[in-house]
C-alpha positions as a LaTeX table, in Angstrom:
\begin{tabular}{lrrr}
\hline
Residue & $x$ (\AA) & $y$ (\AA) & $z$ (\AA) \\
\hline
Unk1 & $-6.14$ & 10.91 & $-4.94$ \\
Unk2 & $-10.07$ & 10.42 & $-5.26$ \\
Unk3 & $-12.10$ & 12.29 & $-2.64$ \\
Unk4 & $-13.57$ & 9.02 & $-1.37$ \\
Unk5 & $-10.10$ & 7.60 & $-1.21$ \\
Unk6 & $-8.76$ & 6.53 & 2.69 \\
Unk7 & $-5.51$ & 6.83 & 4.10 \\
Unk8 & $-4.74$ & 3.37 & 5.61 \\
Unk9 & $-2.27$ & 2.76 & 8.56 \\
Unk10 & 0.31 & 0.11 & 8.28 \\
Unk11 & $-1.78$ & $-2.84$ & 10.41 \\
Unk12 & $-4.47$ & $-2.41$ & 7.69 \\
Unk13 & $-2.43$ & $-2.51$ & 4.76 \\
Unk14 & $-0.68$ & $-5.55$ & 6.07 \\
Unk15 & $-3.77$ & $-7.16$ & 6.44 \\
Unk16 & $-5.34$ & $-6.31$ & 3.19 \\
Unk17 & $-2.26$ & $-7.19$ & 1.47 \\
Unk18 & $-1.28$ & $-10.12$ & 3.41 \\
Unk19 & 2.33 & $-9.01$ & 3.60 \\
Unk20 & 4.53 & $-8.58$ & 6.73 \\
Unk21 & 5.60 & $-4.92$ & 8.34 \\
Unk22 & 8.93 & $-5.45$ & 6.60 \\
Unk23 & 8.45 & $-6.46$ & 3.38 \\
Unk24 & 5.94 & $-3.49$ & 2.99 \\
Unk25 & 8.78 & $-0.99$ & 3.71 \\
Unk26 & 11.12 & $-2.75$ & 1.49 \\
Unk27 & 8.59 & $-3.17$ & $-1.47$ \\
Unk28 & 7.86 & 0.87 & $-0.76$ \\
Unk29 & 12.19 & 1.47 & $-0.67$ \\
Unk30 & 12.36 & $-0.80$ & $-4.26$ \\
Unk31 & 9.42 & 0.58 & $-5.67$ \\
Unk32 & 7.16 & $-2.30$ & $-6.06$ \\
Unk33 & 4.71 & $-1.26$ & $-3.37$ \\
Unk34 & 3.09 & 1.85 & $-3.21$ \\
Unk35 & 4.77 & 4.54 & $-0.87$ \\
Unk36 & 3.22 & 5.87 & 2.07 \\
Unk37 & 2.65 & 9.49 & 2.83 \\
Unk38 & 3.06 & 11.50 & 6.15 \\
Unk39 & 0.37 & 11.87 & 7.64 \\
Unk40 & 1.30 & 14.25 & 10.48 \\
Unk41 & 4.82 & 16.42 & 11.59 \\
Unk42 & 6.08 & 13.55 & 13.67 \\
Unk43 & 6.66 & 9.41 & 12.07 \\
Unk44 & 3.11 & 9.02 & 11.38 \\
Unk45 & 2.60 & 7.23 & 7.86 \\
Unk46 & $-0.57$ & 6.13 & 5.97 \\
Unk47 & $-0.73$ & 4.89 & 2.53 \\
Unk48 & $-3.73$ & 6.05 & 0.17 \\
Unk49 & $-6.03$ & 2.89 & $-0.14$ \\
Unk50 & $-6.84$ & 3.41 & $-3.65$ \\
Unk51 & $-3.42$ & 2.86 & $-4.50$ \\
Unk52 & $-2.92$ & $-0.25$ & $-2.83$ \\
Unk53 & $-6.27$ & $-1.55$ & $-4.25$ \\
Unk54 & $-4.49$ & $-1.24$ & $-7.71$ \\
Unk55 & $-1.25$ & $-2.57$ & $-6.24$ \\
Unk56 & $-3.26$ & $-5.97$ & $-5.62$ \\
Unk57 & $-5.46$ & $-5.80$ & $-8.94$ \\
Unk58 & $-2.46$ & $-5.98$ & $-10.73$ \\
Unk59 & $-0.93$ & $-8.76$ & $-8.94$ \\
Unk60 & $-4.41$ & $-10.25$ & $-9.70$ \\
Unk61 & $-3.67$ & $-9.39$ & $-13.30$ \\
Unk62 & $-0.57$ & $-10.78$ & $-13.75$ \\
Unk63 & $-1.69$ & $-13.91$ & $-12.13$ \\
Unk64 & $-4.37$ & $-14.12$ & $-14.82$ \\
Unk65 & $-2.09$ & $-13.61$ & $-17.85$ \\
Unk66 & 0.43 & $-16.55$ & $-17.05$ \\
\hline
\end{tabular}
């Protein structure tokens, strides 16, 4: 994790992504979405932005190759 790096909650990784709530959590479960992290004792998840800024570069990449 980079020191400038930001731990994003859920409503702002489903709007940078543009996926839904769901298909976050199941793309985190099959491991084709970055994982979050706990971000406290209780539920309270976050997922490291600079990982989910490479998450979409690649899609970007992939897109480019075909």
């Amino acid at each position: 994790m980079k020191n400038t790096d930001r731990i994003l909650r859920l409503p702002e990784v489903e709007t940078k992504s543009g996926l839904s709530r769901d298909t976050i959590y199941r793309g985190a479960r099959e491991n084709w979405f970055p994982r979050p992290i706990k971000i406290s004792q209780g539920q309270a998840v976050g997922w490291i932005e600079s990982e989910i800024n490479a998450y979409l570069a690649a899609r970007i990449a992939e897109r480019d190759a075909s």
